[in-house]
RODO-2510 file (C-alpha; in nm, 4 decimals, decimal comma):
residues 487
     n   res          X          Y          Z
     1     x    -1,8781    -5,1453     1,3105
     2     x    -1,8662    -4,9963     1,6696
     3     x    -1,7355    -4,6501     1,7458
     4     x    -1,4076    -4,7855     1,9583
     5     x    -1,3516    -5,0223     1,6436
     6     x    -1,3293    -4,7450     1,3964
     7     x    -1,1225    -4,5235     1,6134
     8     x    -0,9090    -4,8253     1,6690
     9     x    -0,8881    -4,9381     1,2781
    10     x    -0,8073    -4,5278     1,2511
    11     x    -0,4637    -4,5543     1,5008
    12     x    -0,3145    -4,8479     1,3051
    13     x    -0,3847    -4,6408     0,9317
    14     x    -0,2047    -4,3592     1,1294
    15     x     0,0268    -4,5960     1,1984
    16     x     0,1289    -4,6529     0,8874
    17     x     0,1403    -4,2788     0,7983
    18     x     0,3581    -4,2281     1,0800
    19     x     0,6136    -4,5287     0,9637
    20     x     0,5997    -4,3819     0,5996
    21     x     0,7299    -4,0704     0,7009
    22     x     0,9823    -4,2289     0,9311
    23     x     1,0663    -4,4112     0,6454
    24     x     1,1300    -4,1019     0,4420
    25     x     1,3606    -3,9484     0,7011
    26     x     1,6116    -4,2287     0,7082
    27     x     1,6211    -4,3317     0,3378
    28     x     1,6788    -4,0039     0,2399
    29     x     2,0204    -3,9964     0,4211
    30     x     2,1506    -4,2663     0,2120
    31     x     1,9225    -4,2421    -0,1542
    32     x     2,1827    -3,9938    -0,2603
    33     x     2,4923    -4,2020    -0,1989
    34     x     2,4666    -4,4057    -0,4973
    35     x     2,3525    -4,1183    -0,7265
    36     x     2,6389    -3,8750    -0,5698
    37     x     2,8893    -3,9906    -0,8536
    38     x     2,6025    -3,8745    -1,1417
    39     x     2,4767    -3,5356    -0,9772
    40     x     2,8622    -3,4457    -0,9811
    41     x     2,9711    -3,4783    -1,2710
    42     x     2,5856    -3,2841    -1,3976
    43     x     2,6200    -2,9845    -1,1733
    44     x     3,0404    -2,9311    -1,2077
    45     x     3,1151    -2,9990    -0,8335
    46     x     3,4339    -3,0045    -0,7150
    47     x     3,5881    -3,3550    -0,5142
    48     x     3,6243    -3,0868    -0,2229
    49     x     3,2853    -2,9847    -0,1948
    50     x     3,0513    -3,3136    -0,2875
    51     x     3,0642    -3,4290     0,0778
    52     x     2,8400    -3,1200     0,1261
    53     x     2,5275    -3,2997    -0,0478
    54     x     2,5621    -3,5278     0,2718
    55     x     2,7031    -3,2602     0,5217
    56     x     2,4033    -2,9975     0,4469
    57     x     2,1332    -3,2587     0,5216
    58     x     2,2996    -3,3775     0,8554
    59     x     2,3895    -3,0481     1,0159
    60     x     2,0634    -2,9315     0,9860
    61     x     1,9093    -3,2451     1,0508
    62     x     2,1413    -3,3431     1,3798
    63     x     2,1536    -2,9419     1,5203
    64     x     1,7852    -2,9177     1,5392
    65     x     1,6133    -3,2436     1,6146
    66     x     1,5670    -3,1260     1,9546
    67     x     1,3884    -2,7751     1,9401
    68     x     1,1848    -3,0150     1,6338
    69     x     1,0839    -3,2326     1,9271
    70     x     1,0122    -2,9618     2,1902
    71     x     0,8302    -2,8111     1,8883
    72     x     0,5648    -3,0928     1,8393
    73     x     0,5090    -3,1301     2,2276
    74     x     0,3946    -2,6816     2,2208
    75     x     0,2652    -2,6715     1,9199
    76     x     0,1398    -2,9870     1,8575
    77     x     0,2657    -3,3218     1,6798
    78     x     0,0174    -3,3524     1,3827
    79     x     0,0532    -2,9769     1,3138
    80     x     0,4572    -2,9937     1,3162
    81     x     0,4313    -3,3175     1,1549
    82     x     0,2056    -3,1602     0,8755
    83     x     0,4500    -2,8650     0,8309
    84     x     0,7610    -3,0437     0,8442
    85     x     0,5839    -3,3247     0,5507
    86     x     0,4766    -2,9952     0,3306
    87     x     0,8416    -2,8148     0,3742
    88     x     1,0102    -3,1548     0,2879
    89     x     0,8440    -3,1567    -0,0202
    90     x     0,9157    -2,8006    -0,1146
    91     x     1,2742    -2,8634    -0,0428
    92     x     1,3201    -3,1941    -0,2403
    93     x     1,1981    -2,9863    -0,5685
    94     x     1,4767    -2,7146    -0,4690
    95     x     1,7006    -3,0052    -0,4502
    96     x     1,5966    -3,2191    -0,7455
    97     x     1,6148    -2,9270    -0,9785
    98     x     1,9146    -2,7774    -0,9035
    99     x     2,1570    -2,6293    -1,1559
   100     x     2,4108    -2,5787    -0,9446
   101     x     2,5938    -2,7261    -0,6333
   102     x     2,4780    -2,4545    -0,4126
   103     x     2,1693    -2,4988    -0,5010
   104     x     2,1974    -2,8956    -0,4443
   105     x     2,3659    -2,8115    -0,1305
   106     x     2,0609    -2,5343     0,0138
   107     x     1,7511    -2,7861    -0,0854
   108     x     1,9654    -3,0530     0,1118
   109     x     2,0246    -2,8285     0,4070
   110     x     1,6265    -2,7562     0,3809
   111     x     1,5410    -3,1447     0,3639
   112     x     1,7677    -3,1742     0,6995
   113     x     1,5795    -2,8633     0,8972
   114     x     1,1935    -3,0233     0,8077
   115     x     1,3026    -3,3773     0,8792
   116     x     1,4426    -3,2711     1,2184
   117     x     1,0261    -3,1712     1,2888
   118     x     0,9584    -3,4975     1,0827
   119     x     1,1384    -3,7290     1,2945
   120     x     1,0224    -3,6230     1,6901
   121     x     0,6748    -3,5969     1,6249
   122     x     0,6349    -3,9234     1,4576
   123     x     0,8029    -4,0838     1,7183
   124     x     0,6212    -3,9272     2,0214
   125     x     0,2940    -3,9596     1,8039
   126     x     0,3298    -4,3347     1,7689
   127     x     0,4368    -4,3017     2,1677
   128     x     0,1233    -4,1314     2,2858
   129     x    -0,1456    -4,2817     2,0600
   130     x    -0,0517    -4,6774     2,1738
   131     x    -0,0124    -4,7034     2,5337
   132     x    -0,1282    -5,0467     2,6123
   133     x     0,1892    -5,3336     2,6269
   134     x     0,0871    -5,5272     2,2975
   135     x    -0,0136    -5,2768     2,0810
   136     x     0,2790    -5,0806     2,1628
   137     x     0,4866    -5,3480     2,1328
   138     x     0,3409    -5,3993     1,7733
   139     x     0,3423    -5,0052     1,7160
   140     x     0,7111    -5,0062     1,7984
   141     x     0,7931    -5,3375     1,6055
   142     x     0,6633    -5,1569     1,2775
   143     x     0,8322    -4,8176     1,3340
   144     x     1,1644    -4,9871     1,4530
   145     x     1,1737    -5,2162     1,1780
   146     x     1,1031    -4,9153     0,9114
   147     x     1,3354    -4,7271     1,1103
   148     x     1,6256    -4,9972     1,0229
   149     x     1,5096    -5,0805     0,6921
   150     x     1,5197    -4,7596     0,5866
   151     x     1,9299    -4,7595     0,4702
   152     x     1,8995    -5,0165     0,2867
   153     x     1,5934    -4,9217     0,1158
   154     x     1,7727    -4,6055     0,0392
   155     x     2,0600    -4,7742    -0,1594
   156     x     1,8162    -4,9810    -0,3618
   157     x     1,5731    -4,7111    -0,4556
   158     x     1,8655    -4,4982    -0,5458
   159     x     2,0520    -4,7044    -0,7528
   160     x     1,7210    -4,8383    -0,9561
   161     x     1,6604    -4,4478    -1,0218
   162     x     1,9900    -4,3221    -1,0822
   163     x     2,0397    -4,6236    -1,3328
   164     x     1,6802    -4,6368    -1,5073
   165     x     1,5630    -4,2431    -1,5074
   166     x     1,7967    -4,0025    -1,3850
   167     x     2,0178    -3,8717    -1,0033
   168     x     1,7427    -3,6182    -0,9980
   169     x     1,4248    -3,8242    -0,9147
   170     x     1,6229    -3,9636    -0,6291
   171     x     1,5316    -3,6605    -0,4829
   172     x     1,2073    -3,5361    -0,6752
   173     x     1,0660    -3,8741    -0,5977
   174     x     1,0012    -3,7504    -0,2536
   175     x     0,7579    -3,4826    -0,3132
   176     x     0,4611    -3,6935    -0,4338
   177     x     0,5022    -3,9518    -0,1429
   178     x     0,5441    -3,6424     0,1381
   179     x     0,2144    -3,4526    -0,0071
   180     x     0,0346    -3,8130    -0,0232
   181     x     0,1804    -3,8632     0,3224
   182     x     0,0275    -3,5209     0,4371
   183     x    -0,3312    -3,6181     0,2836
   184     x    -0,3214    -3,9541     0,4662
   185     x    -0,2220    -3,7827     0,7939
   186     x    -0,4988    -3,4814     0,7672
   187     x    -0,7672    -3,7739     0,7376
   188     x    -0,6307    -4,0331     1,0182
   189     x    -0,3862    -3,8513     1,2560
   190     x    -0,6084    -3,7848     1,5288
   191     x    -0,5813    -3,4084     1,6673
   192     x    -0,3592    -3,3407     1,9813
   193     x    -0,3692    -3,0819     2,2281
   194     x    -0,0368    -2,8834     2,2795
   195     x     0,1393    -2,8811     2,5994
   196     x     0,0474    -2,6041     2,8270
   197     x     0,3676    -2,4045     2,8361
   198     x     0,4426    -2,2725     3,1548
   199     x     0,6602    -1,9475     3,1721
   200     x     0,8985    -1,8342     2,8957
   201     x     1,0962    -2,0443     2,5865
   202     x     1,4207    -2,1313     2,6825
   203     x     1,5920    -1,9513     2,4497
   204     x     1,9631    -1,9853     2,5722
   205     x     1,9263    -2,3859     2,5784
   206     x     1,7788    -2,3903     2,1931
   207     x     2,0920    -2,1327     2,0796
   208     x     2,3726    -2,3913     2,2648
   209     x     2,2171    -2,7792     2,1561
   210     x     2,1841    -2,6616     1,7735
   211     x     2,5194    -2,4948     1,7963
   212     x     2,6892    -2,7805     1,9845
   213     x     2,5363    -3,0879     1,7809
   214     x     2,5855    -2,9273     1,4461
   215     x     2,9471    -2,8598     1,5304
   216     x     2,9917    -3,2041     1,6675
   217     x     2,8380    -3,3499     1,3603
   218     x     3,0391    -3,1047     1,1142
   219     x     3,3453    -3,2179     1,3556
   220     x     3,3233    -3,5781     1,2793
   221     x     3,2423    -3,5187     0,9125
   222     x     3,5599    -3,3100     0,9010
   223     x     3,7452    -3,5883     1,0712
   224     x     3,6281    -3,8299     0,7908
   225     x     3,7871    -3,5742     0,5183
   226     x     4,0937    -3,3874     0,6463
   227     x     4,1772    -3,6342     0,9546
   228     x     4,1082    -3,6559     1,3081
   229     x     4,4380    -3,4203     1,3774
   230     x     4,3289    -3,1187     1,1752
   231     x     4,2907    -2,8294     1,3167
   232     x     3,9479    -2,7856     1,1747
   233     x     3,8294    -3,1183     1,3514
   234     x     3,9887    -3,0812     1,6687
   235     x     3,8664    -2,7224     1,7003
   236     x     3,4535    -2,8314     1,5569
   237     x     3,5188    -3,1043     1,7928
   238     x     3,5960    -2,9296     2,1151
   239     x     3,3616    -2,6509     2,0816
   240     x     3,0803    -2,8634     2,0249
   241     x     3,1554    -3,0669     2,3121
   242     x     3,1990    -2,7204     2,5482
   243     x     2,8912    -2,5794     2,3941
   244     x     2,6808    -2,9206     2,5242
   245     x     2,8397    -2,8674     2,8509
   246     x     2,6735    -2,5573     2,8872
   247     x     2,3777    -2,6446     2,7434
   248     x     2,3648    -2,9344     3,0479
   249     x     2,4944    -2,6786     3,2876
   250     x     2,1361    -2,4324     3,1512
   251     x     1,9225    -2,7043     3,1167
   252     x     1,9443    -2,7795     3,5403
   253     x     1,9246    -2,4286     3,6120
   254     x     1,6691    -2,2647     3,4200
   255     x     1,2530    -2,3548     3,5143
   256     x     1,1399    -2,4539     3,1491
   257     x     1,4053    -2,6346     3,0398
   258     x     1,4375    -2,7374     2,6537
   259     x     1,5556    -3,1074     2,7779
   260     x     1,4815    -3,1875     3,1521
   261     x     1,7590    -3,3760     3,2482
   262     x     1,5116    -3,6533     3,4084
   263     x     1,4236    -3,8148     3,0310
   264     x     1,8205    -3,9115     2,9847
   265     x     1,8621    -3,9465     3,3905
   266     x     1,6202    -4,2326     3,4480
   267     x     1,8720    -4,5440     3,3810
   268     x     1,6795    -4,7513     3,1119
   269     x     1,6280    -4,4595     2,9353
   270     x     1,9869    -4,3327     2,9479
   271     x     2,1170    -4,6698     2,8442
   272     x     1,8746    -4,6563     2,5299
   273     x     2,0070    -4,3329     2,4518
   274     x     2,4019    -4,4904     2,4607
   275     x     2,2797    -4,7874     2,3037
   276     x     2,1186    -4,5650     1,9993
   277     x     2,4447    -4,3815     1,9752
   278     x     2,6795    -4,6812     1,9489
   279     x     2,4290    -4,8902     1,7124
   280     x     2,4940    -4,6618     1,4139
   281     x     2,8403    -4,6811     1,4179
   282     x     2,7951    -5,0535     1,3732
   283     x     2,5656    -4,9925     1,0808
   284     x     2,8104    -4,7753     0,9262
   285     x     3,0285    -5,0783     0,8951
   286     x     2,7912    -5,2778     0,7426
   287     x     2,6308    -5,0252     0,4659
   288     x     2,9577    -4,8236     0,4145
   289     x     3,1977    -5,1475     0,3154
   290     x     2,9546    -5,3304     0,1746
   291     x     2,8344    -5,0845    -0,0460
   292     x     3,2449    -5,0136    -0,1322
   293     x     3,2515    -5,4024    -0,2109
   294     x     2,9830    -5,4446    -0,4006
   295     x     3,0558    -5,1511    -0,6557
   296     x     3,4282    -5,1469    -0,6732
   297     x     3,5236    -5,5430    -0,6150
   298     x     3,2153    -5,7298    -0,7357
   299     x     3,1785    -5,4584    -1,0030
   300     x     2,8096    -5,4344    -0,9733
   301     x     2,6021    -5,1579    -1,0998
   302     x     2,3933    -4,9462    -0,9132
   303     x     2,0684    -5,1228    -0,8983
   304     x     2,2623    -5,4443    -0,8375
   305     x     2,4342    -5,3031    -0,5653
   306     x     2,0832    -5,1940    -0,3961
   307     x     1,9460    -5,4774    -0,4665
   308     x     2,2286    -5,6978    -0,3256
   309     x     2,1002    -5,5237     0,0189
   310     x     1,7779    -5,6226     0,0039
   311     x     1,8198    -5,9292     0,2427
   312     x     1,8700    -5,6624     0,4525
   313     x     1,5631    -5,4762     0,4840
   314     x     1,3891    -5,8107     0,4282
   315     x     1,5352    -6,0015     0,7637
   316     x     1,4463    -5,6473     0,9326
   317     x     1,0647    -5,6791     0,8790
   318     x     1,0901    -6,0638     0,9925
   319     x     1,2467    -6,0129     1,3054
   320     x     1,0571    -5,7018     1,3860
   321     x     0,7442    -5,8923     1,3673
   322     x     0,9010    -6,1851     1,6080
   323     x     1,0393    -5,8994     1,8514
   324     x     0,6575    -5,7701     1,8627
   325     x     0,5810    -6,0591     1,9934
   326     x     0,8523    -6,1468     2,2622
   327     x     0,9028    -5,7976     2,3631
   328     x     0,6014    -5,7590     2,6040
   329     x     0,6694    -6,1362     2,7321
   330     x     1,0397    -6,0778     2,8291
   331     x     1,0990    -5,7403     2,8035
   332     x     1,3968    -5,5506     2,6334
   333     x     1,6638    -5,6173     2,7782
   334     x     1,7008    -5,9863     2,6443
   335     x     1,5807    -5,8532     2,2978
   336     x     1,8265    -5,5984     2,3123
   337     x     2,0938    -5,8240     2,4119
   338     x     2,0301    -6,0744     2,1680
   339     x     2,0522    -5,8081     1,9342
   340     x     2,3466    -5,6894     1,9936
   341     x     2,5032    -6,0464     1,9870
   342     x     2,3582    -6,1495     1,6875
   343     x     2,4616    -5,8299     1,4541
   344     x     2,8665    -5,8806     1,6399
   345     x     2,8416    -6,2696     1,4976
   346     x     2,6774    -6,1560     1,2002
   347     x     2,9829    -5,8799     1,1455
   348     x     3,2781    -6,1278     1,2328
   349     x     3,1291    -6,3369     0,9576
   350     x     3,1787    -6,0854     0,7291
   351     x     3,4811    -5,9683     0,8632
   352     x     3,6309    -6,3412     0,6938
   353     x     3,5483    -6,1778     0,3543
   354     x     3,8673    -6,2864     0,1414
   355     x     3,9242    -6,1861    -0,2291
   356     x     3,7282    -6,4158    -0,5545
   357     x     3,4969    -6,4978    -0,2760
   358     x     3,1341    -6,4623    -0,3968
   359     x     2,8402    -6,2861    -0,2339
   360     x     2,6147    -6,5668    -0,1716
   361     x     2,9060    -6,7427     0,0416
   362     x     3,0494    -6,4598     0,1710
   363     x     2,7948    -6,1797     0,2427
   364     x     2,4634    -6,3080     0,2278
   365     x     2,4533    -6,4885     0,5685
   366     x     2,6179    -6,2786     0,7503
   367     x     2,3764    -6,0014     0,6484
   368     x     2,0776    -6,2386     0,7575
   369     x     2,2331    -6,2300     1,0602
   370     x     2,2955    -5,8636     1,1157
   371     x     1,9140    -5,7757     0,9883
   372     x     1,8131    -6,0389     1,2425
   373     x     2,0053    -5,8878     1,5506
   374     x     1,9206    -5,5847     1,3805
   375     x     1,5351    -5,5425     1,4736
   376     x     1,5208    -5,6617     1,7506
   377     x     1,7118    -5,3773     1,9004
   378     x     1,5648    -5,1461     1,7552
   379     x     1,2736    -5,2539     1,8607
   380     x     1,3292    -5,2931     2,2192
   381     x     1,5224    -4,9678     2,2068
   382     x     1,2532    -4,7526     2,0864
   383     x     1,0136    -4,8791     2,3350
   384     x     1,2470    -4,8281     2,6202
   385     x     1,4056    -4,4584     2,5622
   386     x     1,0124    -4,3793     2,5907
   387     x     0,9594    -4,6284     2,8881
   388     x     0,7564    -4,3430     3,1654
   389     x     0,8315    -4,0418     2,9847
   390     x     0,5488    -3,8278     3,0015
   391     x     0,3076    -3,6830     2,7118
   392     x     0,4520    -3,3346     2,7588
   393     x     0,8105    -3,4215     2,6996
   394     x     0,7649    -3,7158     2,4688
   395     x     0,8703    -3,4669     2,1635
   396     x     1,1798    -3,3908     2,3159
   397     x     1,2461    -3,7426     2,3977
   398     x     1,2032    -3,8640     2,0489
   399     x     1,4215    -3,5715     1,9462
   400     x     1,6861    -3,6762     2,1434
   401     x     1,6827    -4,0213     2,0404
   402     x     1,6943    -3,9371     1,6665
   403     x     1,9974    -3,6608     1,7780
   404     x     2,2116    -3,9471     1,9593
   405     x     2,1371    -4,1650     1,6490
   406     x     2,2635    -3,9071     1,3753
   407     x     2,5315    -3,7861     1,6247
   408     x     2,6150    -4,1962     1,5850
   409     x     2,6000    -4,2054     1,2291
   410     x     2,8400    -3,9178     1,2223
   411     x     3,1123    -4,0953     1,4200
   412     x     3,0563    -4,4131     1,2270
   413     x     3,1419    -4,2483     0,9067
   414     x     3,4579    -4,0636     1,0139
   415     x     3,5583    -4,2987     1,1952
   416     x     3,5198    -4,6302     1,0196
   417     x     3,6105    -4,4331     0,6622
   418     x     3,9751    -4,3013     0,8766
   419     x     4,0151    -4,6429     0,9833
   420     x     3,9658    -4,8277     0,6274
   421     x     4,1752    -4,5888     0,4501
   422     x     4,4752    -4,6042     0,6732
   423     x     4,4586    -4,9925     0,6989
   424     x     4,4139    -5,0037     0,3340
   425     x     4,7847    -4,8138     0,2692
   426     x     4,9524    -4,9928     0,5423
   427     x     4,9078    -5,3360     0,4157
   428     x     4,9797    -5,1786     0,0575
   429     x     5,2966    -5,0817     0,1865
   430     x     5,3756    -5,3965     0,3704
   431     x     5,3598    -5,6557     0,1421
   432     x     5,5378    -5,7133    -0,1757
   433     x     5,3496    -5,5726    -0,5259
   434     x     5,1159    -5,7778    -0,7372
   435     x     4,8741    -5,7748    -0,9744
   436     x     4,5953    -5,7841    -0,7124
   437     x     4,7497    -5,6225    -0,4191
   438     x     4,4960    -5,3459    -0,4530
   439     x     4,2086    -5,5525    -0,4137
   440     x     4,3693    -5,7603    -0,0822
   441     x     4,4534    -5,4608     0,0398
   442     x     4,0567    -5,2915    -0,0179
   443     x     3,8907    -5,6486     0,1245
   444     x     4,1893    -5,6206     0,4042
   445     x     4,0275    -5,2514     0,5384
   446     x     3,6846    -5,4020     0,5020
   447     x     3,7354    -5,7007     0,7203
   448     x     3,9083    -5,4856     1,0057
   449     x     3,6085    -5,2648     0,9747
   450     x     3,3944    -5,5204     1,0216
   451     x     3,5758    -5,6197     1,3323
   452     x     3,5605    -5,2934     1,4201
   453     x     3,1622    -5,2729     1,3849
   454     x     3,1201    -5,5806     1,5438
   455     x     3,3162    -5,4326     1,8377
   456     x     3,0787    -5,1382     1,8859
   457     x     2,8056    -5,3854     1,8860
   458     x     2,9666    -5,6136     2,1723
   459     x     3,0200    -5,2636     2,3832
   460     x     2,6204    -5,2029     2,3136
   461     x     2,5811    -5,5619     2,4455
   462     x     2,7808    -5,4868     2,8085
   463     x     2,5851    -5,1285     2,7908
   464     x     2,2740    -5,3291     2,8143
   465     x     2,3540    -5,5829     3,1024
   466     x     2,4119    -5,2821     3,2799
   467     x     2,1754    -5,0524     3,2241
   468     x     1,8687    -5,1916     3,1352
   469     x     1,6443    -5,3231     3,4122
   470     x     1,2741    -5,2715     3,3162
   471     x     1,1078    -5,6055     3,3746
   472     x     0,8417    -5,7070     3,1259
   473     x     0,5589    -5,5710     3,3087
   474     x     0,7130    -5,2094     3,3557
   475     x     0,6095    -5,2032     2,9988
   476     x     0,2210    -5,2225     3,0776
   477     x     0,0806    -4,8360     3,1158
   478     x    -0,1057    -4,8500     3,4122
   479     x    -0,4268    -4,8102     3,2646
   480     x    -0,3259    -5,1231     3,0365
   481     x    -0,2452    -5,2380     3,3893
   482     x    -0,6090    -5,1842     3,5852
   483     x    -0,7620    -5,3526     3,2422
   484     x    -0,6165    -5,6492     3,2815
   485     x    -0,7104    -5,6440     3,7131
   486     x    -1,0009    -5,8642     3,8177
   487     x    -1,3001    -5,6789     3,8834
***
């Protein structure tokens, strides 16, 4: 076997190292939510404090994904991926063997901090390593489609654990994979050389973007338990939003800025980035109600409630593989809208969800649907909020994208929770009592969140007739380019 075929063979192993530990990141957000119930009740928490098991991972995670990605691009992205893969795993033993809530509460807080080093430098690694149009559109189509998957894998692998060994392993089940992970990545992550940093960190800019997102994201998780008119939200709210003000008004001033302002200024780019904010909100609606429907309506157990996702991760892969393939012949913006149109049909479907109705007739095709519309714009979206970014700044890049997708998340669950609950006592109140009104009323908040998710995916849709021009062949790197050039 030839030298350039080994090194080539090498990048797609790394490839899957790279998509395992994406993989990691984003089921570990939602492994817990199934076990939640059982690590309660064990460690003595109170209802106040159990949102904290979810609120510990996604400050930390959401308040420092971008110095994680500036991180990888001056220190390097296997090194920061390497640390961030051995700190995960120390932190999901603190977490897995807690006897108390606080201590649940630190090792989550800890899994957020290495995942937001985890995240970027995956991303940017899979980036720089694949530069030429159809392997990055294959690169992207795996990572995009893990990237998706992931919630839904999540659910399943947490309720099959929490049901068959214990809430714990949910968590300890992580350390084996992350150190195998590492050992993979030492032997086929290829070295990379640091950026040269020129002048001084900017220390001002790292202080405001982890204070701002992490008191956006606290905001919207407080809006999701004591209302968006609290004082506690309004005032998390509005001094997150002033302190990413000033971090915009540093970030043009100072000469080594944390974010340049050119990698979410360049349109494509900058409609990616809206378009990855908006899409989790959507998803919200999807795994949040669902998951509600399965457990408390269908009255399925944990592991059939994961397992009654697992259409979901399955149509992911499918399409992701498809949008591989289209993606470097029409270009994203057709994927994307496609996308976007395909998860809003797949939601209103769901949306006619009425109660005795059964899951194969009333869910199943409409999740098909979803996971369909589902890759391919996550596909496409990937590739794009990378499209002519620069190795130096493709850390921060990926860390951005990651922070506009938690930031998304966030919303989605505040929002879309606020929304069910108050639709769910208004129609209680407004029709007559009966034996089932409970359960019209429950499938009643579902279907308007539905609507509401498939809203948020029509607004993605309009974001991407406007924003996104690249043409198919802006794809091509220029060396991919001058390959493909008669000589």
């Amino acid at each position: 076997m030839s030298e350039v075929r080994v090194a080539s063979d090498r990048r797609w192993w790394a490839l899957s190292v790279l998509s395992i530990t994406q993989l990691i990141v984003v089921l570990d957000a939602t492994i817990v939510t199934i076990a939640l119930p059982y690590a309660q009740a064990d460690l003595g928490i109170r209802d106040a404090d159990r949102q904290w098991v979810f609120t510990a991972y996604t400050l930390m995670f959401g308040g420092l994904l971008l110095l994680g990605g500036r991180l990888a691009d001056y220190v390097g992205r296997r090194r920061i991926l390497l640390i961030g893969l051995v700190g995960f795993a120390v932190a999901s033993v603190v977490a897995g063997a807690a006897v108390s809530g606080g201590m649940l509460f630190a090792g989550r807080a800890l899994q957020g901090m290495f995942a937001a080093l985890l995240a970027p430098s995956a991303l940017s690694l899979v980036s720089v390593t694949f530069t030429q149009a159809h392997e990055r559109a294959r690169a992207f189509a795996v990572f995009g489609g893990v990237s998706g998957a992931g919630f839904a894998v999540g659910l399943i692998g947490g309720g099959a654990l929490t049901q068959f060994v214990s809430w714990r392993w949910c968590l300890l089940i992580n350390t084996p994979i992350v150190l195998a992970t590492a050992a993979a990545a030492l032997a086929v992550v290829a070295r990379d050389v640091p950026v040269r940093r020129v002048g001084g960190y900017d220390l001002p800019g790292v202080v405001l973007v982890t204070a701002g997102l992490a008191s956006v994201v606290y905001g919207f998780n407080r809006a999701a338990q004591a209302g968006w008119g609290a004082v506690s939200t309004v005032t998390l709210l509005v001094i997150g939003v002033c302190l990413l003000l000033a971090f915009v008004a540093v970030e043009s001033r100072v000469a080594n800025p944390l974010l340049p302002l050119r990698i979410p200024g360049e349109i494509n780019r900058g409609g990616s980035f809206l378009v990855a904010l908006l899409i989790p909100i959507a998803m919200y609606a999807v795994f949040l109600f669902l998951s509600y429907y399965f457990q408390e309506t269908l009255g399925y157990s944990p592991l059939k409630a994961g397992i009654a996702f697992l259409p979901f991760p399955i149509g992911i892969v499918v399409s992701a593989g498809v949008a591989s393939r289209l993606l470097p012949q029409v270009g994203p913006r057709l994927l994307m809208l496609a996308g976007a149109l395909l998860g809003a049909g797949g939601l209103i479907y769901l949306a006619q969800l009425q109660v005795g109705d059964t899951y194969w007739a009333g869910v199943l095709p409409g999740e098909i649907v979803v996971a369909l519309g589902m890759a391919q714009i996550f596909v496409a979206m990937q590739a794009t909020a990378l499209y002519a970014i620069d190795d130096h700044d493709a850390g921060v890049a990926s860390g951005l994208l990651n922070a506009v997708q938690q930031i998304g998340a966030s919303i989605g669950t505040a929002l879309l929770t606020t929304i069910a609950v108050q639709v769910s006592e208004r129609y209680a109140r407004s029709h007559p009592p009966t034996a089932d009104l409970m359960a019209r009323a429950a499938i009643h908040s579902y279907d308007t969140g539905f609507y509401w998710g498939a809203g948020f995916f029509v607004i993605s849709a309009i974001v991407v007739a406007i924003t996104i021009r690249v043409r198919r062949l802006d794809l091509a790197t220029e060396s991919d380019r001058q390959a493909r050039m008669p000589v």
